[in-house]
C-alpha positions as CSV (number, residue, x, y, z in Angstrom):
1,X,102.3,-63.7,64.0
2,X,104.5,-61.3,62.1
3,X,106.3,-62.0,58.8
4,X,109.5,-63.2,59.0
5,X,110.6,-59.4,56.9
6,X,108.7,-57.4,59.3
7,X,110.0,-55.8,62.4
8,X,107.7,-56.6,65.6
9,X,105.4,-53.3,66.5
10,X,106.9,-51.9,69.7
11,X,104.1,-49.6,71.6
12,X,106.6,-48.4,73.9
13,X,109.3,-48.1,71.5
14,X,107.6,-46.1,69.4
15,X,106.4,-43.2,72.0
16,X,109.4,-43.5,74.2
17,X,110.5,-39.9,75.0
18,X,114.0,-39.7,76.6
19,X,113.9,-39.1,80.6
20,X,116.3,-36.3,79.8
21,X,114.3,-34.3,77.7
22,X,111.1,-34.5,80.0
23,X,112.9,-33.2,83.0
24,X,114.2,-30.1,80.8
25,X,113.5,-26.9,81.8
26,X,112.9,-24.2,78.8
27,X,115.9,-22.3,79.2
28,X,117.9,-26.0,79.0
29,X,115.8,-27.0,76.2
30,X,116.5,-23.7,74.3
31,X,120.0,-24.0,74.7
32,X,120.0,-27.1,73.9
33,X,118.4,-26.0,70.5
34,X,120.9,-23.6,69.9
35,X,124.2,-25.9,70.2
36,X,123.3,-30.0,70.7
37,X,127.1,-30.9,71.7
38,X,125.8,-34.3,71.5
39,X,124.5,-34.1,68.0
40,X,126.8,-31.4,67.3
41,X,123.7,-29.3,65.8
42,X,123.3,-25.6,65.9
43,X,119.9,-24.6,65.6
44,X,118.4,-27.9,64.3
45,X,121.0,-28.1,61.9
46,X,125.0,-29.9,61.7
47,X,127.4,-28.5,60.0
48,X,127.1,-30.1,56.8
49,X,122.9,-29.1,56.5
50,X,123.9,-25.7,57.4
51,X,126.5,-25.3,54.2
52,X,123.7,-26.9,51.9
53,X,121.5,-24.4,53.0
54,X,124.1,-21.8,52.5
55,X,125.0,-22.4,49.2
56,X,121.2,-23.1,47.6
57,X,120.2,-19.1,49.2
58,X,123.3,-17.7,48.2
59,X,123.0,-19.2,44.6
60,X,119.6,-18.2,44.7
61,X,119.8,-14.8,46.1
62,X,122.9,-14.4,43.7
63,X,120.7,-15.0,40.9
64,X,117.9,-12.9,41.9
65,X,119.7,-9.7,42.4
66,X,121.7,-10.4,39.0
67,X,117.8,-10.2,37.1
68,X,117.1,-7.2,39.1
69,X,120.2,-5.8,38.4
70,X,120.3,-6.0,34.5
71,X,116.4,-5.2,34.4
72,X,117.3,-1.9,35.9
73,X,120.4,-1.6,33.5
74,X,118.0,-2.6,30.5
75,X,115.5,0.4,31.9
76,X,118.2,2.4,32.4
77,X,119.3,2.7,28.8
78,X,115.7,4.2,27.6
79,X,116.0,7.1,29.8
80,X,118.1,10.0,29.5
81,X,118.9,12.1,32.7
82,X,118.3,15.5,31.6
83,X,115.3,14.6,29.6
84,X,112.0,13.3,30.8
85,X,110.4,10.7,29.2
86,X,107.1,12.3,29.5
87,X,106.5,15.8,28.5
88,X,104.1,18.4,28.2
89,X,100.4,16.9,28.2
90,X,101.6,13.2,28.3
91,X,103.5,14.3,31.5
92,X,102.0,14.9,35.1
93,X,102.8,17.9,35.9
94,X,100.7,19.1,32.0
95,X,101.3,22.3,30.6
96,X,100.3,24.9,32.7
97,X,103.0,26.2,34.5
98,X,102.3,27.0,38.4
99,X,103.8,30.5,39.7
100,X,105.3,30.0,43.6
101,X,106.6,32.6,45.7
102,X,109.1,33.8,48.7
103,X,109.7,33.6,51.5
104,X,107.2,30.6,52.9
105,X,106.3,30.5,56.2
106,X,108.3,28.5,58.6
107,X,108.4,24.8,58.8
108,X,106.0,24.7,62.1
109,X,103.5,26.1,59.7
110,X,103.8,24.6,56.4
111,X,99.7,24.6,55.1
112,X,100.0,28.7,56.2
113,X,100.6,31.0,53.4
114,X,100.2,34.3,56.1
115,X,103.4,36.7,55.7
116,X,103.1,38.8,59.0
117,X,105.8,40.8,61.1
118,X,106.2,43.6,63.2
119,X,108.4,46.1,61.0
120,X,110.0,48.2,63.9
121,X,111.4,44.4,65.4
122,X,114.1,43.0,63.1
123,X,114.1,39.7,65.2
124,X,110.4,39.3,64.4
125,X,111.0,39.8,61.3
126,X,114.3,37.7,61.1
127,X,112.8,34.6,59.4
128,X,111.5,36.2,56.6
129,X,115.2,38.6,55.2
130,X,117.1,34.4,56.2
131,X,114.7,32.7,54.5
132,X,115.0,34.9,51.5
133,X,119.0,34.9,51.5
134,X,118.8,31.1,52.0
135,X,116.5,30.8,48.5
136,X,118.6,33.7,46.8
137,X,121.8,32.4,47.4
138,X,122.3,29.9,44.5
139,X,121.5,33.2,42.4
140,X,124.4,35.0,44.2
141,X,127.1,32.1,44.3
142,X,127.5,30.1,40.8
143,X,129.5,27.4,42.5
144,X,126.3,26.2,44.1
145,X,124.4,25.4,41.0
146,X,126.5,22.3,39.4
147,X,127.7,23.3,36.4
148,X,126.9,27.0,36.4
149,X,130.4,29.0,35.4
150,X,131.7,29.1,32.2
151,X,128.1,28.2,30.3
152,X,126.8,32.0,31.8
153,X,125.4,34.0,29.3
154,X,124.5,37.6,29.6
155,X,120.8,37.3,27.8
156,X,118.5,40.0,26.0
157,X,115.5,39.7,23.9
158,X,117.7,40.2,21.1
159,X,120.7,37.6,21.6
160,X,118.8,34.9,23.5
161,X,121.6,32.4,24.4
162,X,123.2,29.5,22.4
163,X,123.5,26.3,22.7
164,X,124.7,24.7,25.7
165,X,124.6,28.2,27.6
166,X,122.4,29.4,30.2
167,X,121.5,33.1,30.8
168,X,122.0,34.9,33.9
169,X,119.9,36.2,37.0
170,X,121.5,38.8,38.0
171,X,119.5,40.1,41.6
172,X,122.4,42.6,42.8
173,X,120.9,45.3,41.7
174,X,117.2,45.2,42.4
175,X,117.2,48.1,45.2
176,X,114.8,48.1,47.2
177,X,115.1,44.6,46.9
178,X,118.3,43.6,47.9
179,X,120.1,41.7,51.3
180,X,121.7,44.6,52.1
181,X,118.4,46.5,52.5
182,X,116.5,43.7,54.3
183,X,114.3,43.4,51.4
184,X,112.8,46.1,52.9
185,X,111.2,44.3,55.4
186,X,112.7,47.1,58.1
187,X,110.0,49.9,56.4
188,X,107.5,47.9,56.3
189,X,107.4,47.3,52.6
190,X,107.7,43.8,51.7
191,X,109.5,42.6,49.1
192,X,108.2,39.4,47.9
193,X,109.5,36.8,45.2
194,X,107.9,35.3,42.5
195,X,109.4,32.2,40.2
196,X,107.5,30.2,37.8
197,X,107.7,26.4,37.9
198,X,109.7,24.4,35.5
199,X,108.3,22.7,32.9
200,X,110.6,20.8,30.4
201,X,110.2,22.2,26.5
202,X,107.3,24.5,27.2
203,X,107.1,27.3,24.9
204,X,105.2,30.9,26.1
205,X,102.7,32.5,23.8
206,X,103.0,35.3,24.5
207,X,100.6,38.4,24.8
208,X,102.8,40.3,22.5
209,X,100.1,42.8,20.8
210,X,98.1,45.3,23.0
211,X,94.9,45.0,20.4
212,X,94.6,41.3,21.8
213,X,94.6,41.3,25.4
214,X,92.4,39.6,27.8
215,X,89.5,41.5,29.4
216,X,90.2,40.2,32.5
217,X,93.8,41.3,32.7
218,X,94.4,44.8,35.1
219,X,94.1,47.8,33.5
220,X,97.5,49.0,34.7
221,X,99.4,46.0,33.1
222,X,97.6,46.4,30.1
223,X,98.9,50.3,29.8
224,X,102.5,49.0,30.5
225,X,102.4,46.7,27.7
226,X,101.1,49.5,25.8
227,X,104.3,51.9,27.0
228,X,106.3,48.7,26.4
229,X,105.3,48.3,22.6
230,X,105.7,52.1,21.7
231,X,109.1,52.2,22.8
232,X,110.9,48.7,23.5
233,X,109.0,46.0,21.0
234,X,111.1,43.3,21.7
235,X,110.3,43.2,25.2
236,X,107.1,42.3,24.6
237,X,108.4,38.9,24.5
238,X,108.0,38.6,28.1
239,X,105.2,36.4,30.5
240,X,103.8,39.8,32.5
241,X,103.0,39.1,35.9
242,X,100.2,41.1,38.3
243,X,100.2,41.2,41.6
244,X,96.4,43.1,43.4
245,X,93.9,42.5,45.7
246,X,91.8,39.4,45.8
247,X,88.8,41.3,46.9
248,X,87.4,45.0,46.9
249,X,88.7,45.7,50.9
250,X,92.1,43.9,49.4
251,X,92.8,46.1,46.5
252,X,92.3,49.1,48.8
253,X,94.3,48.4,51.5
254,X,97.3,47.1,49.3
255,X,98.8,49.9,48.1
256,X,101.2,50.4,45.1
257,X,103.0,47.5,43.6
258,X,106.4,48.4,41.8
259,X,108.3,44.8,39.6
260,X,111.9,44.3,39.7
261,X,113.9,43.9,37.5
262,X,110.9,44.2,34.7
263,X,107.3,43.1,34.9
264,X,107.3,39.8,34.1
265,X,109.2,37.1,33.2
266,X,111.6,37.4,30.3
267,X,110.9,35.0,27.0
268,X,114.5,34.5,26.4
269,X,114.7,31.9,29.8
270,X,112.1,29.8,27.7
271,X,112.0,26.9,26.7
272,X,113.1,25.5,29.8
273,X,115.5,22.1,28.6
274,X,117.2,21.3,31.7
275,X,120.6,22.9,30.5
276,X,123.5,22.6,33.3
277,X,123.6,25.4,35.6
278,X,120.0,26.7,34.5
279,X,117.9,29.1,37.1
280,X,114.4,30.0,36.9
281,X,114.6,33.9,36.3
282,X,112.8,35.8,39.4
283,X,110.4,38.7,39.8
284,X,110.8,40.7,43.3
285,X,107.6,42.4,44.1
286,X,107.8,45.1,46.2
287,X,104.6,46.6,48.2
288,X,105.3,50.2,48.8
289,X,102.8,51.2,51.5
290,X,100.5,48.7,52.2
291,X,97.8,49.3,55.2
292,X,99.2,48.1,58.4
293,X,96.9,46.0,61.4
294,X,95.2,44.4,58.8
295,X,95.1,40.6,57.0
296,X,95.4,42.0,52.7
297,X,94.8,38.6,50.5
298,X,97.0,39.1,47.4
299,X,96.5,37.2,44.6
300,X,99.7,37.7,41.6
301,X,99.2,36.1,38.4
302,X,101.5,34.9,35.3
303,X,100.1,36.0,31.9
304,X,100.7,34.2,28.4
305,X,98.1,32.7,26.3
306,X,99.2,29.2,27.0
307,X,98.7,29.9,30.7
308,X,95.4,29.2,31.9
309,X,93.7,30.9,35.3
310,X,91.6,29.3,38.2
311,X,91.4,30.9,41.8
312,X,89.8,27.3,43.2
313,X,92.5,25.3,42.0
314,X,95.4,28.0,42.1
315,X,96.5,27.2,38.5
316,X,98.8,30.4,36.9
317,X,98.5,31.9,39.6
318,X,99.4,32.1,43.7
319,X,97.5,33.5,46.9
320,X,99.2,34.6,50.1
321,X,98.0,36.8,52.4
322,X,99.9,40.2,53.8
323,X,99.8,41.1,57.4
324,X,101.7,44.3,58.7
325,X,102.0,45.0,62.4
């Protein structure tokens, strides 16, 4: 007998599923989850359990993007947008500058560093003079650089430029390197760009005295810095660059190499501090008469005593290869 507090146990009461909901069908029993007009539900939920919901994830999401938000302010404030918080060797990027060149191959063929055209087609040879315009023109148009105008300063190794000023690249007058002459590409004689990569307060040491060269630089740049301290000392403040053969068939077939505007990259561009309207100067190499039909692997290196050479890993230096139909 049950207690006079306690219900009676009803089996059938207690597993009785509505005749209604048996005879649904899915689709009635899915509408029926998304609007019960009986139980005036959406989704499971009246309105009142809907709004409690609302408010607790829009309190809590509130709160959550407020703490992200002023973590990010708080990091924020320790870092300065022209500076890097890293530098030098606590940085990635280290202290060895990498050199790069122009133009690159096209996007279809990224991993190839293969310059090749046929020099009597100019549409063959289209890509490579568009490509180069496209990378020069920053150099030509100051409005495309932010902040490059008024802070232009006309550098020389003997009035680097002052605070808050940058010096200029000017690349209108590097015949035979220039748009107007194709860049030469139209004789057959390549010109080819070199730029060194940025690195934020490094300082060049330069190889400034012809008694302490490195054996293993050319013989021909070591005479020019020779020529160069006899009769224009100052210059000698300047990262040389060398462009030659990789191997023995390479340095025969690649003919003379003439530098434009100068032989290297001038000291007074250095350090590099992220100054508005700053560009990396440029070195346009220009391969007089190299051997057509053939594949020539050129290897061009930047030279300072701070700058440290390995073929394997391409550090100071850069490999493409020269092909001439």
């Amino acid at each position: 007998m049950p207690r006079h507090h306690e219900e009676p146990f009803d089996r059938f009461q207690q597993y009785y599923i509505p005749q209604e909901e048996i005879t649904m069908t899915t689709s009635e029993s899915f509408r029926k989850f998304i609007w019960n007009h009986k139980e005036k539900e959406f989704c499971g939920r009246d309105a009142a359990s809907w709004s409690k919901i609302g408010i607790f994830y829009t309190v809590f999401y509130g709160c959550l993007a407020a703490l992200v938000a002023v973590c990010m302010w708080v990091f924020f404030q320790t870092l300065d947008p022209r500076i890097p918080k890293w530098k030098l060797d606590q940085s990635l990027i280290g202290t060895n500058p990498g050199l790069g060149f122009r133009p690159l191959p096209p996007d279809d063929n990224v991993e190839s560093t293969l310059i090749w055209y046929r020099g009597t087609d100019k549409e063959n040879f289209k890509h490579w003079t568009e490509s180069l315009n496209e990378f020069l023109e920053v150099y030509k148009t100051p409005g495309l650089t932010p902040g490059r105008g008024q802070n232009i300063y006309n550098c020389d190794y003997t009035s680097p430029p002052p605070a808050g000023q940058v010096c200029d690249v000017d690349i209108k007058n590097w015949a035979p390197c220039t748009q107007e002459n194709n860049y030469n590409y139209h004789r057959s004689a390549p010109c080819i760009f070199l730029k060194l990569n940025k690195i934020y307060g490094w300082i060049p040491e330069f190889y400034n005295e012809s008694d302490k060269l490195p054996d293993k630089m050319p013989n021909e740049l070591k005479e020019h810095i020779k020529g160069i301290e006899k009769t224009e000392r100052p210059a000698l403040n300047t990262i040389w660059v060398s462009c030659e053969g990789e191997n023995p068939a390479d340095i025969e077939n690649i003919g003379p190499v003439k530098y434009y505007p100068r032989r290297g990259f001038p000291g007074y561009f250095y350090p590099f501090e992220n100054s508005e309207g700053y560009l990396s100067p440029l070195v346009a190499v220009h391969f007089e008469r190299p051997v057509r039909g053939i594949i020539i692997n050129v290897e061009c290196k930047a030279w300072a005593h701070n700058i440290k050479h390995d073929r394997a890993d391409r550090i100071g230096s850069v490999h493409f290869e020269l092909m001439i139909d």
